[in-house]
N, C-alpha and C positions, 0 to 999 in steps of 0.2 A: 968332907967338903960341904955338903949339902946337908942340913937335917934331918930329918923322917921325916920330922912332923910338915915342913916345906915340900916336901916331896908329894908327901899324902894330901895337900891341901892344892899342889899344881893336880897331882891325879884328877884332884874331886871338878875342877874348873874346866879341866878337857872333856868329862865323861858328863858335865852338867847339859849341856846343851842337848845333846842325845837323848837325857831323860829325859828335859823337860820336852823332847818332840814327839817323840816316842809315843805317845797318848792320845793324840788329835786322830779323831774318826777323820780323814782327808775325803769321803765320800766316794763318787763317782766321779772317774777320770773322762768319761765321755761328755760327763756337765761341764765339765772347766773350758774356760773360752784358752785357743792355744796362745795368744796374744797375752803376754808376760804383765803388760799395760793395764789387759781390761782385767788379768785374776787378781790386780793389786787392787784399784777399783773398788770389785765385787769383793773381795776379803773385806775392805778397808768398810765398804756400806754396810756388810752385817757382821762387822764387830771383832771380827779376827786379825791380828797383829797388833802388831807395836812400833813404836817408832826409837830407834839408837840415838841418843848426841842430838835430840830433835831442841836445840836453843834459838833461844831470840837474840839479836845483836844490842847492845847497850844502845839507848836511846830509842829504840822502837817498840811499837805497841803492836799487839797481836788485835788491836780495837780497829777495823778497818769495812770502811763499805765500799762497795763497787759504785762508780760514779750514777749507774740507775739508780740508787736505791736510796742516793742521798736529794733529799727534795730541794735541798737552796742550790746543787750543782744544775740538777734539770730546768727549774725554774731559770735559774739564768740564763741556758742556755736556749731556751723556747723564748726568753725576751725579746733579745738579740739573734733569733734567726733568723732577719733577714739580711745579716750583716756576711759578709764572708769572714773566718776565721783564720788568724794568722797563726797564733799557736792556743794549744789549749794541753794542758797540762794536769790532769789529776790528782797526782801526788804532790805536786809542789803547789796545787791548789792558785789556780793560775789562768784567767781565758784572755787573751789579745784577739781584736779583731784586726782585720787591716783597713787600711781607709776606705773610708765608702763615701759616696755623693749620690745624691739623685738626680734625677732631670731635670731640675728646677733651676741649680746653681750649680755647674759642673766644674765652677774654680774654688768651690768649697767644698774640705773633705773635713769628718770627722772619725777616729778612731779610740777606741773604749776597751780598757783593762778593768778586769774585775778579779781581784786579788780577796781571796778566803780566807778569813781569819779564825773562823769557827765552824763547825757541821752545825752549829744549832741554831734557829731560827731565829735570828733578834736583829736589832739594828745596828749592832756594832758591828755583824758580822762578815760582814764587807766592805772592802777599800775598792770605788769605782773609780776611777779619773778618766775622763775624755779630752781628748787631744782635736785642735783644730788647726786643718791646715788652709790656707786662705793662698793662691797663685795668682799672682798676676798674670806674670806670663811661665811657659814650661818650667824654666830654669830658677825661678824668685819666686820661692813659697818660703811664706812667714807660717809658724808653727808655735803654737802656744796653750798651756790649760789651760781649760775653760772650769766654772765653778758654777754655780747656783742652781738655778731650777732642776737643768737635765739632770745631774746627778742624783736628785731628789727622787724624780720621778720614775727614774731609774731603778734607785735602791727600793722607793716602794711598790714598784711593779714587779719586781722578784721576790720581797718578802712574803707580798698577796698570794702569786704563784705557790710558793712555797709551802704557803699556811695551806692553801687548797690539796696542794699533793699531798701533805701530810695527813688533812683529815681522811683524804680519800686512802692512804696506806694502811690507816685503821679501819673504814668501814668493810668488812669482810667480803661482801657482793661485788666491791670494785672490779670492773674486769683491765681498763683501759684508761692511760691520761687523755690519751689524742681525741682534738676535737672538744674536748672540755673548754666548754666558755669561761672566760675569766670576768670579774665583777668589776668593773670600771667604778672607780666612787675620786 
């Protein structure tokens, strides 16, 4: 029914695992933290293990930064911090504020998407559109894009931001973004 040599070769795949464990100095059991969590952890920091079936899904990149780390996310979002945020989205690279007015003109609101086209610093890099709401009274607000200037100065007050975070990323002494003046021109 079966071959030898199939046989000898399921033998060799049962009895492989065994050897290959067989040989690890495991140390001192009083060192091992009892938390399953942190010895994966501490294995995983100095170098011990492997990972099974570890795939990436078609169409994703293993290229990925955490939203600190990327300078045009920060930047925009120290723009626009005085706005309150309706969603902000990372991944889908994505910030909605919700309407905001000031004391000035409180039947005028305006709300601002800024949509990421790239992580790198340039001027394509972002799609901003600002939305203006104008009330007459509660119920009759007229809602429309607005274009020219604000979006200008918009886009160029996050790239400036941005160039700033970036150089500061590379100067090694950097401790801190906050509180850093930004260069008005």
């Amino acid at each position: 029914m079966f071959s030898k040599n199939y046989i000898k070769i399921l033998v060799f795949i049962c009895i492989l695992p065994f050897l290959l464990n067989s040989c690890t100095n495991r140390g001192d059991a009083r060192k091992s933290p009892p938390d399953p969590k942190e010895r994966v952890k501490r294995n995983i920091e100095q170098g011990k293990g492997f990972r099974l079936m570890d795939t990436v899904k078609k169409g994703s990149s293993r290229n990925f930064e955490f939203a600190s780390s990327n300078e045009l996310w920060r930047a925009s979002l120290d723009t626009i911090d005085f706005m309150p945020l309706a969603s902000v989205n990372y991944s889908g690279g994505i910030i909605i504020t919700d309407w905001y007015s000031n004391n000035e003109n409180s039947n005028e609101s305006v709300k601002i998407s800024i949509r990421f086209l790239t992580n790198e610093i340039r001027s394509d890099a972002l799609d901003i559109k600002v939305f203006r709401k104008i009330c007459k009274t509660t119920n009759k607000c007229k809602i429309s894009e607005t274009s020219g200037d604000i979006i200008k100065e918009l886009k160029i007050k996050i790239l400036k931001t941005a160039k700033l975070y970036e150089d500061q990323k590379k100067d090694k002494n950097f401790k801190s973004y906050k509180g850093v003046k930004i260069p008005e021109n």
